[in-house]
C-alpha positions in Angstrom: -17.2 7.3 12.2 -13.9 6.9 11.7 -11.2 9.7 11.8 -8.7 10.3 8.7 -5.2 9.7 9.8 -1.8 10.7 7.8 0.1 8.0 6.8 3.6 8.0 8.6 6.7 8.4 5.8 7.6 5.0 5.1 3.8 3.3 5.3 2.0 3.7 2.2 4.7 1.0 0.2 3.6 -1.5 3.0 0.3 -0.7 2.5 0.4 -1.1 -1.2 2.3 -4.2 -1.3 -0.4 -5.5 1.0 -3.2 -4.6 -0.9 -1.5 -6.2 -4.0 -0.7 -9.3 -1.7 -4.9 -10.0 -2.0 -4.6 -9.5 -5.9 -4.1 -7.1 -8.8 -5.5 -3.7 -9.1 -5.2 -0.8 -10.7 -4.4 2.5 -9.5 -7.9 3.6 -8.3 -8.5 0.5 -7.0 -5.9 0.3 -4.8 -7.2 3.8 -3.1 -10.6 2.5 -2.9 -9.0 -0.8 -1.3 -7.0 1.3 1.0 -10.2 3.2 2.5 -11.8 0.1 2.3 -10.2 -1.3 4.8 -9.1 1.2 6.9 -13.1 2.5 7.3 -12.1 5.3 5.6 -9.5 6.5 8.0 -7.1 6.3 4.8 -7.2 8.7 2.7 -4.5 7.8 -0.2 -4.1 11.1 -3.3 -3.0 10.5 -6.4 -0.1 12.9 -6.2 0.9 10.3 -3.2 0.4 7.0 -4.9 1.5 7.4 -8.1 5.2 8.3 -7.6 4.8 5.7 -4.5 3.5 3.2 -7.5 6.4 4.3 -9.9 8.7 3.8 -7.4 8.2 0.5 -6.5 7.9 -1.2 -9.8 11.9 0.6 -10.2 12.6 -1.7 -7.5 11.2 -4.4 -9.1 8.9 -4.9 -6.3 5.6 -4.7 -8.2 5.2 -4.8 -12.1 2.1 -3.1 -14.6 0.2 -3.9 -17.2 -2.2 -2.2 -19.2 -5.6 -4.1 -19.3 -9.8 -3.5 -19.6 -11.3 -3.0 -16.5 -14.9 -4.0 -15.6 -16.0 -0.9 -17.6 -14.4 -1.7 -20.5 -11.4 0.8 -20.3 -7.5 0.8 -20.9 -5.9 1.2 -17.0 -2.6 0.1 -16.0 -2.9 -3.3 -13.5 -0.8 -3.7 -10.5 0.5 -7.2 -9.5 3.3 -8.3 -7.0 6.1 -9.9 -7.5 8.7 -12.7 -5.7 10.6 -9.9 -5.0 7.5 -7.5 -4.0 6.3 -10.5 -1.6 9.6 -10.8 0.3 10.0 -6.7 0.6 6.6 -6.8 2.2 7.4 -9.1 5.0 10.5 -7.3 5.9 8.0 -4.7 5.9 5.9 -6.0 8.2 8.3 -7.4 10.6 9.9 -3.7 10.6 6.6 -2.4 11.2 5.9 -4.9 14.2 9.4 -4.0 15.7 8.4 -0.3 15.6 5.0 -0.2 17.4 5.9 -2.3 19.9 8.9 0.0 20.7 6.9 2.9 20.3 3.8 0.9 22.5 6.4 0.5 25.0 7.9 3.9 25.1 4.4 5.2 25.7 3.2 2.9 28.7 6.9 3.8 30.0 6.8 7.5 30.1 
């Protein structure tokens, strides 16, 4: 069984973006993508994702639009966009900096 872990400041727009790289999805969904595949480690609130959601589609990193899910009702659909797809890769190559300092620091000390 998996532990839950808190998300560093920073992480849960990289995680986002990644889960939108693999499609749209709406708000719910991307939580339940987010536990998903973190074997529910990752525990993502609304009162976390939302603002994190409203942020990024300022940025123009993501963009909505309301549509009918599977159960017939009106949610708003998350997709990526060009610019999205390249602030996700800086992302990532931030994120691989990071850990291996951070790896490194630990087998150090």
């Amino acid at each position: 069984m998996a532990h839950k872990c808190d998300l560093l400041q920073g992480t849960l727009d990289m995680l986002v973006l990644r889960v939108l790289d693999r499609g749209d999805l709406h708000g719910w969904g991307i939580t339940q993508k987010l536990e998903q595949l973190s074997e529910r480690a990752l525990q993502v609130d609304e009162g976390s994702l939302y603002p994190a959601l409203y942020r990024m589609e300022e940025r123009g990193w993501i963009k909505a639009e309301w549509r009918l899910t599977e159960n017939n009702r009106r949610a708003k659909y998350y997709a990526l966009t060009r610019a999205g797809r390249k602030q996700l890769e800086t992302e990532q190559q931030h994120w691989a900096r990071l850990t291996a300092i951070i790896a490194q620091v630990m087998s150090s000390a």
